[in-house]
N, C-alpha and C positions, 0 to 999 in steps of 0.2 A: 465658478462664476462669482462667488460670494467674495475670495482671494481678489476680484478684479473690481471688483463691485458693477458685474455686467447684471442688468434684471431682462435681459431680451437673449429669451432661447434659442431662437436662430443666432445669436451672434454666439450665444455661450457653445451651440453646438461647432461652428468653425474654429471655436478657439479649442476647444477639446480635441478637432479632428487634428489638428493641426500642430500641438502637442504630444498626440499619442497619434504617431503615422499606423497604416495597418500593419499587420504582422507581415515577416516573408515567410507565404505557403513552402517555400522550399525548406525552409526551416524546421517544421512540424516533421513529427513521424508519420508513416502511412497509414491511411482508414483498411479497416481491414485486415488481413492475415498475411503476414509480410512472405512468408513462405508457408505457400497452401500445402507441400509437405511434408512438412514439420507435423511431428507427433507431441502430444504433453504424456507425460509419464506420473503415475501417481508417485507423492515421495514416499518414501517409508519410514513413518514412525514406530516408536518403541510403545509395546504392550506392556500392560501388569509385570511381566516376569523378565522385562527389559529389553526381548530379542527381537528384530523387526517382523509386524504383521503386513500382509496383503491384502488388500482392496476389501475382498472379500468378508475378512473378517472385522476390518474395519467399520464396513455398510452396516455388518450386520448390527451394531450399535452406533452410528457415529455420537450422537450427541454423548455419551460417557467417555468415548476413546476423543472425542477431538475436548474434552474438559480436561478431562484425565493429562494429557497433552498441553495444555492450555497451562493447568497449574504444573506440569513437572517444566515448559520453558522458562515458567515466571520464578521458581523457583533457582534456577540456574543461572539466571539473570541478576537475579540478587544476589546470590554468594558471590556472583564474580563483582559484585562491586562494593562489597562490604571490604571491610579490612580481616585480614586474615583473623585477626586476635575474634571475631565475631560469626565465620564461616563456621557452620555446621558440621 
């Protein structure tokens, strides 16, 4: 409104509508579960001694094992963008 120098709402709302048309619903992805059956599978990450754990043992700690995890991506994220002369 300020760009037009409108100070009346009602007029600054039809210039906004009209501007920014609504979206096309068809455009959106779907509310809800696009296929109800569809399963999610946990991923498997690498433990302490490198080899993939299961659910199980991952619950039985998460907050260590999803740290743990946390800092071995962030670290592998960095080497691969350092220059070689710098990788570990």
């Amino acid at each position: 409104m300020s760009r037009y120098g409108i100070s009346d709402y009602d007029a600054g709302a039809v210039l906004y509508s009209h501007e920014h048309p609504e979206s096309d619903p068809t455009m959106k992805p779907p509310r809800g579960r696009e296929r109800p059956d569809a399963t999610w599978s946990f991923p498997t990450v690498p433990g302490k001694d490198g080899k993939p754990m299961d659910f199980k043992s991952f619950a039985s700690d998460a907050k260590t094992h999803s740290l743990e995890t946390a800092y071995r991506m962030i670290d592998e994220f960095t080497n691969k963008n350092l220059s070689p002369a710098f990788r570990r």
